[in-house]
DSSP file (Angstrom, degrees, kcal/mol; ACC not computed):
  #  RESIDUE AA STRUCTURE BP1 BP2  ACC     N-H-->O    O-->H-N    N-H-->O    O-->H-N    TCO  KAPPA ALPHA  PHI   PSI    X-CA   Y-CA   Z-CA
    1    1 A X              0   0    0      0, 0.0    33,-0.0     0, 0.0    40,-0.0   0.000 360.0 360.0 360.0 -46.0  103.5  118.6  119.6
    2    2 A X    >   +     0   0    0      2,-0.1     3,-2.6     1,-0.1     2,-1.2   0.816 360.0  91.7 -70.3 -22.8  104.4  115.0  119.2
    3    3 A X  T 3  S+     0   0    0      1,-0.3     8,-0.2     2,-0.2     9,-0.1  -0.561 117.9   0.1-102.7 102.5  103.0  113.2  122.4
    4    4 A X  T 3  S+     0   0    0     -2,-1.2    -1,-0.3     7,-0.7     8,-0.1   0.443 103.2 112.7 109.8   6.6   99.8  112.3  121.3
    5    5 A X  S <  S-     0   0    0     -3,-2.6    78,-0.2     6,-0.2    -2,-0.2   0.404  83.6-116.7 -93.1   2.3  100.3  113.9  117.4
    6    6 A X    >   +     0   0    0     -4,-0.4     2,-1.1     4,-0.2     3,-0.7   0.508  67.4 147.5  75.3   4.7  100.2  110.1  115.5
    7    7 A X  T 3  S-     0   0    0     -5,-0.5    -1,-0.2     1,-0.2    -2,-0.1  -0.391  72.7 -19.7-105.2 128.3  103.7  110.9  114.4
    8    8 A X  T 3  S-     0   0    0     -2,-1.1    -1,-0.2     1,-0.2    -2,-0.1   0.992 108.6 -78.5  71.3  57.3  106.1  108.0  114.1
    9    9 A X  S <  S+     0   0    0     -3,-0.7     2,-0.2     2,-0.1    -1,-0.2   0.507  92.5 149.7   2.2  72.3  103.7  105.6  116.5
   10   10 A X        -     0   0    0     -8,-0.2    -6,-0.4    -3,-0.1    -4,-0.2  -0.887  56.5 -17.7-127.3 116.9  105.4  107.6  119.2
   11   11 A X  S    S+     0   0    0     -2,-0.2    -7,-0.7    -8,-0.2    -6,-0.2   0.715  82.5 122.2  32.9  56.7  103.3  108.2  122.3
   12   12 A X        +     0   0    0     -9,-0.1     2,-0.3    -8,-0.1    -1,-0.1  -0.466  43.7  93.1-125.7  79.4   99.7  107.6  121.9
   13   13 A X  S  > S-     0   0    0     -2,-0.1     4,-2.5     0, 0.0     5,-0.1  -0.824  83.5-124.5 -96.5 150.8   98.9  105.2  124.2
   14   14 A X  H  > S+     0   0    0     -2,-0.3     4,-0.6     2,-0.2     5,-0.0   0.764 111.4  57.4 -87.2   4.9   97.7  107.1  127.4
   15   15 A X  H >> S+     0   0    0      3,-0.2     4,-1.5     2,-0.2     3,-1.5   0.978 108.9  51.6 -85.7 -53.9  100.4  105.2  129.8
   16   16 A X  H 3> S+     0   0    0      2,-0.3     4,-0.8     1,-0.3    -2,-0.2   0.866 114.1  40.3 -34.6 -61.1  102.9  106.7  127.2
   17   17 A X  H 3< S+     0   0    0     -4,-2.5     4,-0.4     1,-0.2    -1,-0.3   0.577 113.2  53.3 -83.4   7.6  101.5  110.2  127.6
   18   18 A X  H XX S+     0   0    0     -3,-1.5     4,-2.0    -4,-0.6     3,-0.7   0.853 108.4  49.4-109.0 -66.2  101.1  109.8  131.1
   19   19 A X  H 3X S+     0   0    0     -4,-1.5     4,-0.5     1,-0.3    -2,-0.2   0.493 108.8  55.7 -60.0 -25.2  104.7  108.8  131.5
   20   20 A X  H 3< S+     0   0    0     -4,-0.8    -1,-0.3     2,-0.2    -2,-0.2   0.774 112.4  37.4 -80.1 -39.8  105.8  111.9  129.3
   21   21 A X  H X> S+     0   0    0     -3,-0.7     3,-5.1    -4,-0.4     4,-4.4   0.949 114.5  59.6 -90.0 -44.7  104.0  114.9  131.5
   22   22 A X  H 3< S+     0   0    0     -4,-2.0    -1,-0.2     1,-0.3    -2,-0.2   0.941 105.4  48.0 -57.6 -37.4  105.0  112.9  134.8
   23   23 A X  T 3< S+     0   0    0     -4,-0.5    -1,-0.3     1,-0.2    -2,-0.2   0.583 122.9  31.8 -47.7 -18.5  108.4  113.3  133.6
   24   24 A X  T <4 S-     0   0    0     -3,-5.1     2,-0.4     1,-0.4    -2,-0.2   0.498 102.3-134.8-142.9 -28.0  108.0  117.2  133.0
   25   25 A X     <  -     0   0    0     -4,-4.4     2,-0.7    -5,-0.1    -1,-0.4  -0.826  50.9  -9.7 121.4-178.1  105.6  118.1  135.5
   26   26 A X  S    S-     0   0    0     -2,-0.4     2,-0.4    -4,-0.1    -1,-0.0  -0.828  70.7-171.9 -95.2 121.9  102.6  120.1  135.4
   27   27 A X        -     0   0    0     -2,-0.7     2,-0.3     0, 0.0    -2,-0.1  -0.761  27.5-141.6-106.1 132.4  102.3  121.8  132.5
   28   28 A X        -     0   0    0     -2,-0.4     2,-0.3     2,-0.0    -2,-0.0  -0.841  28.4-154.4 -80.3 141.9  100.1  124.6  130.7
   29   29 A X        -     0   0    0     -2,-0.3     2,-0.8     0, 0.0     3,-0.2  -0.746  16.2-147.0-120.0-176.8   99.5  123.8  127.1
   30   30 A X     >  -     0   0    0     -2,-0.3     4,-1.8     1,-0.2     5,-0.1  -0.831  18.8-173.8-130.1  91.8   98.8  126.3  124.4
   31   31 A X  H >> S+     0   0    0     -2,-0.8     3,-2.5     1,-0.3     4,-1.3   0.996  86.1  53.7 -73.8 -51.2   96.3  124.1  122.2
   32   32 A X  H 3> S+     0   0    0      1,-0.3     4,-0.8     2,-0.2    -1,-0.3   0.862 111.9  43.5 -64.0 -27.0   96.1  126.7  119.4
   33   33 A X  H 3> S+     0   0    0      2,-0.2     4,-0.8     3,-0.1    -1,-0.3   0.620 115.0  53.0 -66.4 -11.8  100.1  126.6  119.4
   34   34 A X  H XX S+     0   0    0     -3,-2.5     3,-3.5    -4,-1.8     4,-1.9   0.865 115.6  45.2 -75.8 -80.9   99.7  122.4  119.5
   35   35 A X  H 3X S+     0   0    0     -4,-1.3     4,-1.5    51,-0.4    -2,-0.2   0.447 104.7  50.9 -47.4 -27.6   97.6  122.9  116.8
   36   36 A X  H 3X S+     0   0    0     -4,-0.8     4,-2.1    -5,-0.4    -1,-0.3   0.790 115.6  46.4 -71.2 -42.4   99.4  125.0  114.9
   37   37 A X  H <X S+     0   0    0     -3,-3.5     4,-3.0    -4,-0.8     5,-0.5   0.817 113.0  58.8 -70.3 -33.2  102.8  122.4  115.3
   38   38 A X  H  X S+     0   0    0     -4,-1.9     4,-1.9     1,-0.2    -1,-0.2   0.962 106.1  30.6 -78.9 -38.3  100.9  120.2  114.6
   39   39 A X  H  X S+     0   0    0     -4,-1.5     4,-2.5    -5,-0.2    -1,-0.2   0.860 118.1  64.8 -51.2 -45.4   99.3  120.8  111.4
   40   40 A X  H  X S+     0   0    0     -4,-2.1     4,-1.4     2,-0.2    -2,-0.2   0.776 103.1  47.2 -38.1 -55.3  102.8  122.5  110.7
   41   41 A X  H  X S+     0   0    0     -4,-3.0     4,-3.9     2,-0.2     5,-0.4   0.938 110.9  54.2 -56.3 -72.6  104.5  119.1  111.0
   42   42 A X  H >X S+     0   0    0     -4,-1.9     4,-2.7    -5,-0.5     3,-1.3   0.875 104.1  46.6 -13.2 -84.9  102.1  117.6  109.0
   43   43 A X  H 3X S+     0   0    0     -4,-2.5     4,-1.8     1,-0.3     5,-0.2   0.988 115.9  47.6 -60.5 -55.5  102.3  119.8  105.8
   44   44 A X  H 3X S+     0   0    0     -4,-1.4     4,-0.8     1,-0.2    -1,-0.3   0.798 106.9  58.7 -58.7   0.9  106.1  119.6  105.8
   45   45 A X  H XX S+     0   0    0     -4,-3.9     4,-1.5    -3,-1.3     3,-1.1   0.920 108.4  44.1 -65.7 -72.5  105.9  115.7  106.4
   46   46 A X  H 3X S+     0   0    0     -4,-2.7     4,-1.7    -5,-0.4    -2,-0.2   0.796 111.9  60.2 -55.0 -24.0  103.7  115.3  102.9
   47   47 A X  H 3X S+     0   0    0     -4,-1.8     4,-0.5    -5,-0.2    -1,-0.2   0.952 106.3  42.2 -51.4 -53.1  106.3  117.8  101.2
   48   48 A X  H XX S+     0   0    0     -3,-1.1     3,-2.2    -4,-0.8     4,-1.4   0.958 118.5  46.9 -59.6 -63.2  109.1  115.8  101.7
   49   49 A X  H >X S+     0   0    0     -4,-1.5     4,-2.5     1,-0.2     3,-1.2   0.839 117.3  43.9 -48.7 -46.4  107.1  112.6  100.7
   50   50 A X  H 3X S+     0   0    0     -4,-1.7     4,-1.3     1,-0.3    -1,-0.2   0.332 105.7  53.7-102.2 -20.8  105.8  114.0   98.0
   51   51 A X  H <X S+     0   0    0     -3,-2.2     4,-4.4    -4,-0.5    -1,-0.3   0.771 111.1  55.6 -80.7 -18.3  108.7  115.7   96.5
   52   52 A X  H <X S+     0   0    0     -4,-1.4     4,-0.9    -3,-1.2    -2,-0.3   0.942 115.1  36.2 -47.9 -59.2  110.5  112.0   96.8
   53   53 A X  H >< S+     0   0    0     -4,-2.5     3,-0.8    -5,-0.2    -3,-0.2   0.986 126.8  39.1 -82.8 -57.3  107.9  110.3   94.8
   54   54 A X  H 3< S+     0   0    0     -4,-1.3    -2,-0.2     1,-0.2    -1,-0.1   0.583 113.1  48.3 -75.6 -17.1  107.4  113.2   92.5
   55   55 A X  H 3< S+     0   0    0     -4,-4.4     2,-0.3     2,-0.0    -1,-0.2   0.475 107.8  67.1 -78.4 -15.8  110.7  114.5   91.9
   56   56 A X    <<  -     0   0    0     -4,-0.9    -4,-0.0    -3,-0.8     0, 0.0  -0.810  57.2-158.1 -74.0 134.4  112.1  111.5   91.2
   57   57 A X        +     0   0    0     -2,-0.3     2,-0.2     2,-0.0    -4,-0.1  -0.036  59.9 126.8-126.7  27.9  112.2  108.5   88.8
   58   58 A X        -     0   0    0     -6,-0.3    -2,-0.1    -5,-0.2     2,-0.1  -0.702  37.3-174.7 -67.8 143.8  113.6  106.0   91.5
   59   59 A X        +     0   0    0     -2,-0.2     4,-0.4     4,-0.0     3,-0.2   0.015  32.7  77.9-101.1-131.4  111.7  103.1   91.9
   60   60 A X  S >> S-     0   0    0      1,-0.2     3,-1.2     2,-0.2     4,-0.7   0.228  98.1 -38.2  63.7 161.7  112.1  100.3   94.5
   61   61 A X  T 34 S+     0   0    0      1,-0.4    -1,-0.2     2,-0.2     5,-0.1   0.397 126.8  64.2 -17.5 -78.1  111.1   99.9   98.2
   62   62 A X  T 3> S+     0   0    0      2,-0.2     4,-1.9     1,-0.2     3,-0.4   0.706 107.0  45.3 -18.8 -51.6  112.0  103.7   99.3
   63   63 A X  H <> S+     0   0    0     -3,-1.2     4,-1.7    -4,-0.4    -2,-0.2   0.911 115.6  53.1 -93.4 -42.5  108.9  105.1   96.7
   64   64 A X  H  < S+     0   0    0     -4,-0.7     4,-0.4     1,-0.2    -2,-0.2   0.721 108.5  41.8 -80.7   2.6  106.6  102.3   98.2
   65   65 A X  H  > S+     0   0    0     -3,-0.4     4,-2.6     2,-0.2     3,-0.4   0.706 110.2  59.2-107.5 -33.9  107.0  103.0  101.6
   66   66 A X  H >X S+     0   0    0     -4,-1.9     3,-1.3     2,-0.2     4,-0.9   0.932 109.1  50.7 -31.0 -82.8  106.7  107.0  100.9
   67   67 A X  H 3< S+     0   0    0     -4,-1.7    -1,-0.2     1,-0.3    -2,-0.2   0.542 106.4  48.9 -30.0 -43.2  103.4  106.1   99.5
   68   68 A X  H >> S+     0   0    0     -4,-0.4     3,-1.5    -3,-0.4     4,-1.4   0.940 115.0  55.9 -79.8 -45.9  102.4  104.1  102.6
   69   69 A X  H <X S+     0   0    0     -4,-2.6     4,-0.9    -3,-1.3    -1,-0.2   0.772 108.0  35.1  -2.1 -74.6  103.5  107.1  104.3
   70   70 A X  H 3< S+     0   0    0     -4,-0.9    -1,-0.3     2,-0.2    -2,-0.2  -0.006 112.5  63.5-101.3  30.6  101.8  109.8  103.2
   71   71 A X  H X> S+     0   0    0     -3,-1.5     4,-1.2    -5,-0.2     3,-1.2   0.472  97.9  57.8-101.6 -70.6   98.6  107.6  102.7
   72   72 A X  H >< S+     0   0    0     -4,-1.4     3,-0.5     1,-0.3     6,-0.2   0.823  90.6  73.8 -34.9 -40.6   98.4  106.9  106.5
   73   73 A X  T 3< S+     0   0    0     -4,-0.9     7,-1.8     1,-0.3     8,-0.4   0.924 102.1  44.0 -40.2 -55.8   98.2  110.8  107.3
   74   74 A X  T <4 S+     0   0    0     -3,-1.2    -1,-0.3     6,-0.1    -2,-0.2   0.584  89.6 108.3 -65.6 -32.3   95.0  110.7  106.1
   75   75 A X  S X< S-     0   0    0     -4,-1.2     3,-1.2    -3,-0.5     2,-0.6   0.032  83.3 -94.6 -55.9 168.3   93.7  107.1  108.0
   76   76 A X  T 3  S+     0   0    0      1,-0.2    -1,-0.1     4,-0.1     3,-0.1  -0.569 116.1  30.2 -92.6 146.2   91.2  107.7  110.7
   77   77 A X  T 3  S+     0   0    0     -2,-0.6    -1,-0.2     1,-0.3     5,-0.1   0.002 105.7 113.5 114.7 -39.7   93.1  107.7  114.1
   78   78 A X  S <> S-     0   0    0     -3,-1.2     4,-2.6    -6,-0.2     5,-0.4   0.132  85.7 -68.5 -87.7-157.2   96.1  109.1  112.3
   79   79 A X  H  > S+     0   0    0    -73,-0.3     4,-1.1     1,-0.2    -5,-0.1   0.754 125.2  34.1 -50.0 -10.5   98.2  112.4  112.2
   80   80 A X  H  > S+     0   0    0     -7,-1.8     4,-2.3    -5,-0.2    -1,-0.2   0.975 110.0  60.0-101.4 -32.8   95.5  114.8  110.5
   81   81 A X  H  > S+     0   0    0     -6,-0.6     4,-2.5    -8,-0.4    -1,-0.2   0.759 111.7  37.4 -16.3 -57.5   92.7  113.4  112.0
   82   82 A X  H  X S+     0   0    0     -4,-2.6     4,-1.8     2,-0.2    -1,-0.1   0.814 116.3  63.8 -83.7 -27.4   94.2  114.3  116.3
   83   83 A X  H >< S+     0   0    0     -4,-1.1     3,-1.7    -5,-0.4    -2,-0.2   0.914 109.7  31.9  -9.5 -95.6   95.4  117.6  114.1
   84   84 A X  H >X S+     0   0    0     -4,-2.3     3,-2.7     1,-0.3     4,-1.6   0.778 114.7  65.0 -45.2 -70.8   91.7  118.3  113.5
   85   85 A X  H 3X S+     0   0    0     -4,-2.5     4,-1.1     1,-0.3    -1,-0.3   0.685 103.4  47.2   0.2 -69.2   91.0  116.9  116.9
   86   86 A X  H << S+     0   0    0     -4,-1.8   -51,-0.4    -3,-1.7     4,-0.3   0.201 101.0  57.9 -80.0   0.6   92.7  119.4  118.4
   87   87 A X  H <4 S+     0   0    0     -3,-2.7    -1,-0.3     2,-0.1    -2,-0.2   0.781  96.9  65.8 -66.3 -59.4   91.5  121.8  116.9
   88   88 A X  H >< S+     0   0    0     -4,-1.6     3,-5.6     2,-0.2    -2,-0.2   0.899  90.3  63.4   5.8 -87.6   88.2  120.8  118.0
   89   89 A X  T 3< S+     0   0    0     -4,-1.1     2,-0.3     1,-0.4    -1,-0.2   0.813  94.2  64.0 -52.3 -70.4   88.9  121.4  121.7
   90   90 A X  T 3         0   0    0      1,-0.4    -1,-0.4    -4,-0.3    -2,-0.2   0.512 360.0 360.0 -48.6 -15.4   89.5  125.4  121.0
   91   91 A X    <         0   0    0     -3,-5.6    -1,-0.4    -2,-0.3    -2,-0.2   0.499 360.0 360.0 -78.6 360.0   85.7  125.7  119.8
């Protein structure tokens, strides 16, 4: 789910994901179960931020880097975007 999912600028590069399968083999993958972790990951990512900034009346650092958080899901490249991607490939 992660190697290649945007999360935590963790293995996207393709020598990164290239380095991960050589490690593992040859693999079948199950894109509608990637997709499914992946999206999965996703929503419970934006829960967490989103009960932090909204459940809360901390300020400081911690609430502005949530924000930049759960703004970046949404940039083009990132996690919902290769989500959707991958999703794609099953049509």
């Amino acid at each position: 789910m992660f190697i290649g999912g945007g999360i935590d600028e963790i293995w996207q590069s393709v020598r990164e994901e290239a380095v991960f399968y050589e490690g593992y083999g040859t693999t079948d993958i199950d894109l509608s179960v990637l997709r499914y972790y992946r999206y999965e990951r996703i929503i419970e990512d934006l829960a967490v931020i989103c009960e932090q900034l909204l459940l809360t009346d901390e300020g400081g650092a911690d609430r502005e880097r949530s924000v930049g958080w759960f703004r970046s899901n949404f940039e083009p490249g990132n996690t919902i975007e290769i989500a959707y991607e991958t999703e794609k490939l099953l049509s």
